[in-house]
C-alpha positions as CSV (number, residue, x, y, z in Angstrom):
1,X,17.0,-1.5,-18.4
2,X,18.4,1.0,-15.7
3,X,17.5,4.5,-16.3
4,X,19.3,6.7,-18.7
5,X,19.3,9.4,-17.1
6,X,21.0,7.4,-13.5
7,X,20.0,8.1,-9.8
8,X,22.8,9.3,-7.9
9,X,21.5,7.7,-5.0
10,X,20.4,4.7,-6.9
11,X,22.3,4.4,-10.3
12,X,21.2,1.0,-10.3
13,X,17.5,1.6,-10.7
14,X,14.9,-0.2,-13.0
15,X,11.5,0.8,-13.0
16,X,8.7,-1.9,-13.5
17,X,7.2,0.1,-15.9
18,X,9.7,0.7,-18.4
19,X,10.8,-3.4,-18.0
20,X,6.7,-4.5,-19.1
21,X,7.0,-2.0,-21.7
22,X,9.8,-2.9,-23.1
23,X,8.9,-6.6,-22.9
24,X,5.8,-5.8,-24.7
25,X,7.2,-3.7,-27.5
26,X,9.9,-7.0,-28.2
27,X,6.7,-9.4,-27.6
28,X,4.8,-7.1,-30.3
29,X,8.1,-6.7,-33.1
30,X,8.5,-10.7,-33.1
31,X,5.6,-10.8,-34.9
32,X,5.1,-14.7,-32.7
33,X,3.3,-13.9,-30.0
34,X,0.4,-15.8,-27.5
35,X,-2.2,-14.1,-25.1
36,X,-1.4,-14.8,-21.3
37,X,-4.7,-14.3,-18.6
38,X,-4.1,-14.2,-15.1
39,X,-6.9,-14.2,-13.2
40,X,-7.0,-13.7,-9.5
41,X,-10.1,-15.0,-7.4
42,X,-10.7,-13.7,-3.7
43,X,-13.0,-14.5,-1.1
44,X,-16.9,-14.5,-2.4
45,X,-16.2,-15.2,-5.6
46,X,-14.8,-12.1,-6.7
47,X,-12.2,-12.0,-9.1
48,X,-9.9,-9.7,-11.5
49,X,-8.0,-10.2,-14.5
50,X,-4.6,-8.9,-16.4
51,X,-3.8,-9.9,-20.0
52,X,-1.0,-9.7,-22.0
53,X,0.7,-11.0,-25.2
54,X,4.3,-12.8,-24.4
55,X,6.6,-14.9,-27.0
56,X,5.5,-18.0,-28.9
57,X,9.3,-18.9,-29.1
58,X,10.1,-21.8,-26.5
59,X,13.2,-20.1,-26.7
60,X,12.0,-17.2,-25.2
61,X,10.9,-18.8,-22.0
62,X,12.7,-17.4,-19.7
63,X,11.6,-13.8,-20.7
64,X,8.0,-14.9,-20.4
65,X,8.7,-16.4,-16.7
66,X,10.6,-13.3,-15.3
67,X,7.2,-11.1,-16.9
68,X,4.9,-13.6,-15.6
69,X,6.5,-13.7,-11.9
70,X,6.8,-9.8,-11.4
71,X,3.0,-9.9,-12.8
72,X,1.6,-12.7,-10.5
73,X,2.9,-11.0,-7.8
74,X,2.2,-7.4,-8.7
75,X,-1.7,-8.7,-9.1
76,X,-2.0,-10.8,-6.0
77,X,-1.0,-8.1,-3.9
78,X,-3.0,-5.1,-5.8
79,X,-6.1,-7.5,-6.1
80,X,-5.8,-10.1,-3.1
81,X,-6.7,-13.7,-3.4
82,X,-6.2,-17.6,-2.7
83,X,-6.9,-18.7,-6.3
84,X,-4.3,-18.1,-9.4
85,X,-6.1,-19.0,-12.8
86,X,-3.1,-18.9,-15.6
87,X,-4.8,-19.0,-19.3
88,X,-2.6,-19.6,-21.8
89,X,1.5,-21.1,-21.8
90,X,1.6,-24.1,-19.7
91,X,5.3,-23.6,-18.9
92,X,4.6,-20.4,-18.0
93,X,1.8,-21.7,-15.7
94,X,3.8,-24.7,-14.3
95,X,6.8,-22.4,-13.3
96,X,4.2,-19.8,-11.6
97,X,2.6,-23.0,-9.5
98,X,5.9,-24.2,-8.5
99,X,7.7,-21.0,-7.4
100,X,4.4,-20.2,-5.4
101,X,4.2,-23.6,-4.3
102,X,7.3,-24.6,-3.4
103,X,9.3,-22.4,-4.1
104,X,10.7,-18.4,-3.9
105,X,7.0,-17.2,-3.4
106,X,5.5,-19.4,-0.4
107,X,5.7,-16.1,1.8
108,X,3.3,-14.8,-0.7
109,X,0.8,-18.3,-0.9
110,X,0.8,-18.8,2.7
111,X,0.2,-15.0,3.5
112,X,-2.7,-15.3,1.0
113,X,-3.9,-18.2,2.5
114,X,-3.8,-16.4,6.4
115,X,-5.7,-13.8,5.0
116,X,-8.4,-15.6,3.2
117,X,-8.8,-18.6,5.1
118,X,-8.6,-20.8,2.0
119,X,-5.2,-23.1,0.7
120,X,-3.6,-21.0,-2.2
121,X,-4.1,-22.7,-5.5
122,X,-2.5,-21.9,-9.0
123,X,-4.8,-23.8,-11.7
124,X,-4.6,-23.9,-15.8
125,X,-7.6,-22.8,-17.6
126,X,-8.1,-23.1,-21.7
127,X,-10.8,-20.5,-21.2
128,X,-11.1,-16.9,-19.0
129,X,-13.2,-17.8,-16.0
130,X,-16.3,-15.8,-15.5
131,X,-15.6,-12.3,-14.0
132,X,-16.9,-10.9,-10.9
133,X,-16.2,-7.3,-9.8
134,X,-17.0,-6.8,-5.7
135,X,-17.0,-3.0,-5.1
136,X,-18.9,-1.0,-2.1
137,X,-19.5,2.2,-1.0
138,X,-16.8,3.4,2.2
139,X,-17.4,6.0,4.7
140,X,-18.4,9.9,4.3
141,X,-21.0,9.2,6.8
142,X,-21.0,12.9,8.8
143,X,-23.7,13.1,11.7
144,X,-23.3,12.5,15.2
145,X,-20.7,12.2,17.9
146,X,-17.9,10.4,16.1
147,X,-14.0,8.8,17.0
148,X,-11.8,8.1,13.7
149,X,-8.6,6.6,15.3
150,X,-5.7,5.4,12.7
151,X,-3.5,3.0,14.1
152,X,0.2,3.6,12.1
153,X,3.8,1.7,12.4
154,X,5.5,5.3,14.7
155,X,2.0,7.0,15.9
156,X,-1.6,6.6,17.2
157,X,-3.8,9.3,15.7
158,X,-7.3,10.4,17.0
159,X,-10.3,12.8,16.5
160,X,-13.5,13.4,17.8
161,X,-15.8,14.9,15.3
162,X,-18.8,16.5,15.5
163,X,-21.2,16.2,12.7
164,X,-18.3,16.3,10.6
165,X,-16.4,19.1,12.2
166,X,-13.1,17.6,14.4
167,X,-13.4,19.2,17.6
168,X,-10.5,17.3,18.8
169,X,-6.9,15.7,17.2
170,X,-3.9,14.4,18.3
171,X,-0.8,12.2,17.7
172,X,0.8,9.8,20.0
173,X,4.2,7.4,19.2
174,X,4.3,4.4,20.1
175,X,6.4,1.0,19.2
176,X,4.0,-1.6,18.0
177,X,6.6,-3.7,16.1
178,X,9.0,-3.8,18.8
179,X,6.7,-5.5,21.4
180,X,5.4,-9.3,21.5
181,X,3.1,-8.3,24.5
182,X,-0.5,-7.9,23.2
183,X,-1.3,-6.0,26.8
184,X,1.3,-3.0,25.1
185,X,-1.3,-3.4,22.2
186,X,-4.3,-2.8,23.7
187,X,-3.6,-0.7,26.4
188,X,-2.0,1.8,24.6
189,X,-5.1,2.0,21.9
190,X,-7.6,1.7,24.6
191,X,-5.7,4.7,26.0
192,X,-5.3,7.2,23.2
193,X,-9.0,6.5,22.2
194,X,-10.1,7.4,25.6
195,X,-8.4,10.6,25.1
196,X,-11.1,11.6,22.2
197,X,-13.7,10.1,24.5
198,X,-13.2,12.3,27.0
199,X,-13.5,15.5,24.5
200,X,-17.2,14.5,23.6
201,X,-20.6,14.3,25.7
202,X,-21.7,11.1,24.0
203,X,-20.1,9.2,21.9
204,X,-21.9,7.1,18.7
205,X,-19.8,5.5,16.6
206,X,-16.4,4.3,16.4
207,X,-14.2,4.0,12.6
208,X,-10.7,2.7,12.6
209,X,-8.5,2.9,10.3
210,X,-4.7,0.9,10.7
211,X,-2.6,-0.8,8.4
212,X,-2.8,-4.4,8.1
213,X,-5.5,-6.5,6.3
214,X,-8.7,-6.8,8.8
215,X,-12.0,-9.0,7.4
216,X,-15.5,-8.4,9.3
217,X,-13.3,-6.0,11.5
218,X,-11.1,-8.5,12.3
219,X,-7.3,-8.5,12.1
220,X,-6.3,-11.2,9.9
221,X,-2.6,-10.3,9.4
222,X,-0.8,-6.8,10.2
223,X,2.1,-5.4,10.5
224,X,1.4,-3.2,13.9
225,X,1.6,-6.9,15.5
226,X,4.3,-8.5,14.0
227,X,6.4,-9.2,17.1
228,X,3.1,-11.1,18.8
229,X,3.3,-14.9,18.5
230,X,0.8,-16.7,16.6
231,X,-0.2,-18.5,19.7
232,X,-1.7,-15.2,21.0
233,X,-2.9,-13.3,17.7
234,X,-6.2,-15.1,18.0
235,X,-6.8,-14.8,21.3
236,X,-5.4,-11.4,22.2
237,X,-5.6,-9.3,18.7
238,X,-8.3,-10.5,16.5
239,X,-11.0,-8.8,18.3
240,X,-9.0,-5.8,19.6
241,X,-11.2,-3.7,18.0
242,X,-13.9,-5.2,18.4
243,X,-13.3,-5.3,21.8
244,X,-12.9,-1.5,22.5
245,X,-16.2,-1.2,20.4
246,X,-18.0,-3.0,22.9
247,X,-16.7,-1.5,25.9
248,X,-17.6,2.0,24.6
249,X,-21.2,0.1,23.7
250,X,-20.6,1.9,19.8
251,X,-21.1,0.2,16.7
252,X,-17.7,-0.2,14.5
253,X,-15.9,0.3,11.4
254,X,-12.4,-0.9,10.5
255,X,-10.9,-0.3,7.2
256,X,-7.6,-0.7,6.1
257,X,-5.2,2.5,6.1
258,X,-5.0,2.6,2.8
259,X,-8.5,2.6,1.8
260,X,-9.1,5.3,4.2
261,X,-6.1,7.6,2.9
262,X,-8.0,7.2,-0.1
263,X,-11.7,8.5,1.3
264,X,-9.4,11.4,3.1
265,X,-8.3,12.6,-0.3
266,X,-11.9,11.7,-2.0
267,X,-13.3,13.8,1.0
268,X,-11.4,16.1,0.8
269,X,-11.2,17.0,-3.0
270,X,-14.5,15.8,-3.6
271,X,-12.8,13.9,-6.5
272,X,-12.7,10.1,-7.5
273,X,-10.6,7.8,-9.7
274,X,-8.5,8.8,-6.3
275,X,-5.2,6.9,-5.1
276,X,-3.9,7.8,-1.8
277,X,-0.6,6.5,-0.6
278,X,0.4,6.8,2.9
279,X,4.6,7.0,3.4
280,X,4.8,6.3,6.5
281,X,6.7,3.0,8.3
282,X,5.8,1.3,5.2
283,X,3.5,2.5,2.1
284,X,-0.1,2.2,2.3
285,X,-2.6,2.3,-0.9
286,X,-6.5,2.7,-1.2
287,X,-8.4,3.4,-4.3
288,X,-11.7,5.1,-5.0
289,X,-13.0,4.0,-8.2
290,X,-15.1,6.1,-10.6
291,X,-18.6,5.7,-8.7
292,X,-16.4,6.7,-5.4
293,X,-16.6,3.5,-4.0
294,X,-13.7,1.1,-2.6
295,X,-13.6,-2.1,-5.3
296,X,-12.9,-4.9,-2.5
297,X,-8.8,-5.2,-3.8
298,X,-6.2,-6.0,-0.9
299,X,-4.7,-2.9,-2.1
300,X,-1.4,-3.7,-0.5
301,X,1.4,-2.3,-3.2
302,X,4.1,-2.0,0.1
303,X,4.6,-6.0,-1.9
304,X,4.3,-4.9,-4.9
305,X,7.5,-4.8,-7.3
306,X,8.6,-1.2,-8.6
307,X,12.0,-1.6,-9.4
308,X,13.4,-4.8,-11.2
309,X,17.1,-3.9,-10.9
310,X,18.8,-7.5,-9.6
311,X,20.4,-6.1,-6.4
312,X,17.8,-3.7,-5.0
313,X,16.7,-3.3,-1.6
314,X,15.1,-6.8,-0.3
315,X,12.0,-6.8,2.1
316,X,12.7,-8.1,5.3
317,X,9.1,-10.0,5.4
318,X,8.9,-12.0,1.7
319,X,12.6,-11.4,0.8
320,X,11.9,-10.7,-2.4
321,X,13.8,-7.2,-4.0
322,X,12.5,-4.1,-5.2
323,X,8.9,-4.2,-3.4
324,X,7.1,-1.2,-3.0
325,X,7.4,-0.9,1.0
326,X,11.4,0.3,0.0
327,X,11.0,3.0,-1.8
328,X,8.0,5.0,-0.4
329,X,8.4,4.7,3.1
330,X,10.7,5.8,5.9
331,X,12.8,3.1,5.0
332,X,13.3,4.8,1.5
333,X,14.6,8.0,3.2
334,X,17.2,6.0,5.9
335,X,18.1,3.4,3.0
336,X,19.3,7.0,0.8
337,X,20.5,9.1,3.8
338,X,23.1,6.3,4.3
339,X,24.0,6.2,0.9
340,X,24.4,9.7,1.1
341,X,27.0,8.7,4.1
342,X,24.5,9.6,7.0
343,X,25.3,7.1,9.7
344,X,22.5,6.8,12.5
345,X,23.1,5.0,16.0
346,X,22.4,1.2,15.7
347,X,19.8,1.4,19.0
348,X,17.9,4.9,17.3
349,X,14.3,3.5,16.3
350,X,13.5,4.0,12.8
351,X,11.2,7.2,13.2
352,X,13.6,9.1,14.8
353,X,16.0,8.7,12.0
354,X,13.6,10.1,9.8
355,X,13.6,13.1,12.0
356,X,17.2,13.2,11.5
357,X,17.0,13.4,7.9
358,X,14.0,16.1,8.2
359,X,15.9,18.2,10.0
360,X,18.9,18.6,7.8
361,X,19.6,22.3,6.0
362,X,16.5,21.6,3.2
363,X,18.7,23.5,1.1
364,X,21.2,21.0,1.5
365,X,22.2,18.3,-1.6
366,X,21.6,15.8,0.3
367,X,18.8,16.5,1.6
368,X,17.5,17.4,-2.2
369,X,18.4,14.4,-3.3
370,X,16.9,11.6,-1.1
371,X,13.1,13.3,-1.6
372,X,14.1,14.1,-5.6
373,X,15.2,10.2,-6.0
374,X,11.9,9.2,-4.2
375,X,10.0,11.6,-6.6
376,X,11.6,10.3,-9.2
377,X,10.3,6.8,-8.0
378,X,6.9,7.9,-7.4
379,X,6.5,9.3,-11.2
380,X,7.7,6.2,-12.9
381,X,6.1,3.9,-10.3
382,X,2.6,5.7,-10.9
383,X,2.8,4.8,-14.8
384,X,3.0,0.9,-13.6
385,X,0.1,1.2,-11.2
386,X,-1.7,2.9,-14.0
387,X,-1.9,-0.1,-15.6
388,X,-3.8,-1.8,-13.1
389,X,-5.7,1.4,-11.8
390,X,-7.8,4.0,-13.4
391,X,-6.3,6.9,-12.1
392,X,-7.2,10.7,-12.4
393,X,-5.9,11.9,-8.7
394,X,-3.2,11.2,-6.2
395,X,-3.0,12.0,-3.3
396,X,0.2,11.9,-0.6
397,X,0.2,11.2,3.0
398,X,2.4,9.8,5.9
399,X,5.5,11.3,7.7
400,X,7.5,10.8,4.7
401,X,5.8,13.8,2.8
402,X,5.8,16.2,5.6
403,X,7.9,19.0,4.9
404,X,9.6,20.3,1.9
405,X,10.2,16.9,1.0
406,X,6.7,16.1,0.2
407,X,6.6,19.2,-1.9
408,X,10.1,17.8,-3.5
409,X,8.0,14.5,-4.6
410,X,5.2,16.0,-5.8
411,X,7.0,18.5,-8.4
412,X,9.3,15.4,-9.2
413,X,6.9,12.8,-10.1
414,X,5.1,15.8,-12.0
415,X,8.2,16.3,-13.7
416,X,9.1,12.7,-14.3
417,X,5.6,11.8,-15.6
418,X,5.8,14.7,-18.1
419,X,8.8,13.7,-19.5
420,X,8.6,10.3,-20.3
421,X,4.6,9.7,-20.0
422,X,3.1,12.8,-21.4
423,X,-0.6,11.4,-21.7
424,X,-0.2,10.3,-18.2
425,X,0.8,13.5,-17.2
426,X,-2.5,15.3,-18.6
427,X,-4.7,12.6,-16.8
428,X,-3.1,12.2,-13.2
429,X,-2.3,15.3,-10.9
430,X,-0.4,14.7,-7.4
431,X,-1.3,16.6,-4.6
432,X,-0.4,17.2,-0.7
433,X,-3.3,18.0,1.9
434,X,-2.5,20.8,3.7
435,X,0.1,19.8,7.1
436,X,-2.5,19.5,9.8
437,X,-4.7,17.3,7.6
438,X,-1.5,15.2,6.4
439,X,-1.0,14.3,9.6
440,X,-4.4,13.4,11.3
441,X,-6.4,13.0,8.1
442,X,-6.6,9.5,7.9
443,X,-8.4,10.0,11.6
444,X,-10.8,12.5,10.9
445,X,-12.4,10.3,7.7
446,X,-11.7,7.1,9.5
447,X,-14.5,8.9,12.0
448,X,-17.2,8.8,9.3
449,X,-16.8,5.1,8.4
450,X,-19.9,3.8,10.4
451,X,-23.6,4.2,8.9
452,X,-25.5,5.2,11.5
C-alpha cells in the first residue's frame, strides 16, 4: 500500500492512514463484518475508547491482527494506560494479550507499567466498559515574577517573565542522553535556571516543561535520562525538579513538552482544538481540546506507528518500525540526508548533523527534498491522528522546523492534505511561530504553568 505517487527518499513508504482506510473500505465491501472496542484505562479510572468493524471471516484473521496491533499500539501511546479492555473477536483479543504479554510488545507493557505504577493487563469484555473522560485546565496563568525552563534532548531553554512579558531568554546545549551521571543532570539545570534567576528581583513561581512522562511533578520515565541506571533514577532524578523548586523556596509546575508546545500555540493563537508537535531530538505532541483544556492522554505519538511499510526505520527503544519518533525528528532529517549520500563523522553528536543539513544551499535538491519528504509525512500522518484527535490547528516547533525547511513542511503537508483529504484540508491549518518564539516558546508558556 506504498504511495503512488513514490518518495524519492523513501519509495518504500506506507502511511497508517491510507492502510486503516483501506482495511476499512475491504472490512465494509465483504458485507461480513463484527465491531472491535478497544478500550484503554489509565490511572484514576479514566479511560478512552476506539471502535471499528473488522472481518467475520476466520479466514481473514490475520488482517484483523495486523489492524488490531498497529491500533493497540497507536491508542496506548496517544491515550496512556495499564489496562487493555478488547470487546469483541476473541482471537483478536488473545493474539493482542500475548504479543503484549509475552511477546513483540513487552517494551510497550512494561513501559506502561513504569509509568503508572500498576501490572499491564489485556482483559476480554462482552460489553464496553463505562467511560471516563479526565481533562483539566493547563497554564496561561500570567502575573508575577515567573521562570518557564524546557528541558529538550540538544538544549536547555529559559525565560524569566514578567507579568507575562519575557524579560529574559536563552538557549543552552547540552548532552543529557550521553551521560549516566545524574550530578551532569542536575547541575547543569540548576545552572541554566539560575541564569533566569539572576535577571529577576524576586522570583514566584517555577513551570517546567521537558520531554519525558512526569506524574505529581515527578519523572517517571524520560528520555533526557536514559543513560542513568535504574539504581539511581529514584534517588537522584525523581525529584530533580522538585528539588530545584525547593531550593528557590517557589511552588512548581511540570508538564510534559508536548502539552506545553501545545498551550504555546493555544497562547499564542488564542485558538483551541490545537496540536502542537515539537521536532526536535525526538517528536513531542500535546493537545488542547475544545474547552482549551489538556484531556489527561500520555500524548506520546514519538511511539506511535505512521508508516506500515515492512522495512522502515526501527526505534532504537521498542524496536518496533515505522514509529513516529523517525520521521519528525532530527533523526528524520540525518536518516534522509544519508540517503541522499550525506555522510557525517561517526563521533559528530546528533544535533550537529542537523546543523550540517541546515546549512546546505536551501536551494539545493537535496536539501528540498529531505524537508518536502517530511512534509509529505506530516500531511498524511495528520489524517491518521485525526482519527483519534479533534483537530482544527497545528502548530510546529523544535529545531527541525527552523529555517526554510519548516516553511518546506508546512506548504507540503498543506499540499498533501488537499490533495488526497480535501475535507481535512478545510478543517486543519499548519502554522510556524515566528523564529524567536520557535525556539524559546515552549519556555516562555512553560513560565505560566503555576496558579498562583
Amino acid at each position: 500500500m506504498a504511495l503512488k505517487n513514490k518518495l524519492k527518499l523513501d519509495p518504500t513508504y506506507e502511511p497508517a492512514i491510507i492502510y486503516f482506510n483501506e482495511f476499512k473500505e475491504e472490512v465494509k465491501k465483504s458485507n461480513n463484518f463484527e465491531p472491535l472496542t478497544v478500550v484503554v484505562e489509565r490511572m484514576d479510572g479514566f479511560n478512552e475508547s476506539y471502535t471499528a468493524n473488522i472481518f467475520k471471516d476466520p479466514s481473514k484473521l490475520d488482517k484483523n491482527i495486523f489492524f488490531a496491533d498497529r491500533l493497540v499500539k497507536t491508542l496506548l501511546w496517544l491515550y496512556g494506560g495499564y489496562k487493555v479492555t478488547i470487546v469483541g473477536n476473541k482471537d483478536v483479543y488473545e493474539s493482542i494479550k500475548k504479543t503484549y504479554l509475552e511477546g513483540d510488545r513487552l517494551f510497550d507493557s512494561k513501559f506502561m507499567s513504569r509509568i503508572y505504577g500498576k501490572p499491564f493487563e489485556v482483559v476480554h469484555a462482552v460489553e464496553v466498559p463505562k467511560l471516563v473522560k479526565g481533562d483539566s485546565p493547563i497554564g496561561k496563568h500570567l502575573k508575577g515574577n515567573r521562570i518557564g525552563f524546557d528541558a529538550g534532548g540538544s538544549d536547555m531553554k529559559v525565560s524569566a517573565v514578567v507579568d507575562g512579558v519575557p524579560v529574559f531568554s536563552t538557549e543552552v546545549v547540552w548532552f543529557p542522553k550521553l551521560n549516566s551521571d545524574p550530578n551532569y543532570h542536575k547541575e547543569n539545570i540548576r545552572k541554566v535556571i539560575q541564569l533566569a534567576v539572576e535577571q529577576l528581583p524576586s522570583v514566584d513561581a517555577l513551570g517546567v516543561s521537558s520531554a519525558g512522562v512526569y506524574i505529581h511533578n515527578e519523572a517517571r520515565v524520560a528520555s533526557l535520562f536514559i543513560e542513568v541506571p535504574d539504581e539511581l533514577f529514584e534517588e537522584h532524578i525523581t525529584n530533580i525538579y522538585k528539588d530545584i523548586a525547593k531550593e528557590l523556596n517557589v511552588p512548581l509546575e511540570v508538564a510534559n513538552d508536548g502539552d506545553v508546545t501545545a498551550l504555546a500555540g493555544s497562547m499564542s493563537l488564542g485558538k483551541n482544538k490545537l496540536l502542537g508537535i515539537a521536532m526536535g531530538t525526538s517528536e513531542a505532541v500535546g493537545y488542547i481540546n475544545a474547552e482549551g483544556n489538556v484531556t489527561g492522554w500520555l500524548n506520546e505519538l514519538a511511539f506511535v506507528p505512521v508508516d506500515f511499510q515492512k522495512n522502515g526505520p526501527i526505534d532504537e527503544w521498542s524496536l518496533d518500525m515505522g514509529t513516529g519518533n523517525k520521521y519528525f525528528s532530527q533523526d528524520a532529517v540525518i536518516r534522509l540526508a544519508e540517503t541522499s549520500g550525506i555522510t557525517f563523522p561517526e563521533d559528530m553528536p546528533l544535533a550537529e548533523r542537523l546543523k550540517v543539513v541546515q546549512n546546505l544551499d536551501e536551494n539545493s535538491e537535496t536539501y528540498q527534498e529531505i524537508y518536502k519528504t517530511i512534509g509529505t509525512y506530516l500531511g498524511y500522518t495528520l489524517a491518521y491522528y485525526e482519527e483519534f484527535y479533534d483537530i482544527e490547528e497545528v502548530l510546529l516547533l523544535g529545531r527541525v522546523t527552523s529555517g526554510l525547511g519548516g516553511q518546506i513542511i508546512v506548504d507540503v503537508a498543506t499540499k498533501t492534505l488537499k490533495e488526497n483529504f480535501e475535507h481535512l484540508s478545510k478543517k486543519i491549518n499548519i502554522s510556524l511561530p515566528d523564529e524567536k518564539a520557535r525556539r524559546v516558546g515552549q519556555s516562555v508558556a512553560a513560565a505560566s504553568l503555576v496558579k498562583l
